[in-house]
C-alpha positions, 0 to 999 in steps of 0.5 A: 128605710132605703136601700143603698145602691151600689154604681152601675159599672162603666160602659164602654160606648165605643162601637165594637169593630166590624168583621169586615174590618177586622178580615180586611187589616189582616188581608191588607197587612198579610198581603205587606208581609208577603210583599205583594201589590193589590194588582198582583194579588188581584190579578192572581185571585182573578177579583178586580183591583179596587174590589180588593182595595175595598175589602183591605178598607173595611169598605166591603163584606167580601163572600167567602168565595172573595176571601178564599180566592184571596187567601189562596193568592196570599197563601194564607189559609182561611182559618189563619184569616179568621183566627188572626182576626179573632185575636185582633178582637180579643187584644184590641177589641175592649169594646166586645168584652162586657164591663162585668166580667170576661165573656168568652168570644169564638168565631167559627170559620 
């Protein structure tokens, strides 16, 4: 006698989103909203240029010190930052939820 067995549910295969990523989108379109130019952001957070650029890219891990010379340049908090991130994960990030059910997701600042 053989027991039958049910399908296993679909896995998602796409990677989950970096974090750098995320924090870097939500940089890079704060500092669009606000009108601002990477010099002038960078030259007001005292980073360089390019750094900046990098980090809006998703192409550099910025310490918190980095991102909180940028949040106050863009007068954004660092828990707007992180929060607007976390929602870009939860919308967007169907990757991160598991196919067999709804995991809660927090990130602490």
């Amino acid at each position: 006698m053989s027991i039958p067995l049910r399908p296993l549910p679909a896995i998602d295969d796409r990677p989950e989103p970096l974090l750098r990523e995320l924090l870097g989108d939500v940089l890079r379109r704060k500092r669009s909203e606000r009108g601002r130019t990477l010099r002038d952001v960078a030259d007001e957070a005292r980073v360089s240029l390019a750094y900046i650029s990098e980090v809006e890219r998703g192409q550099k891990e910025a310490s918190s010190e980095i991102l909180g010379a940028v949040c106050r340049a863009l007068d954004v908090t660092m828990l707007e930052l992180v929060s607007e991130a976390h929602h870009e994960l939860a919308i967007g990030g169907a990757a991160s939820v598991p196919a067999t059910g709804g995991a809660a997701l927090a990130l602490a600042a």
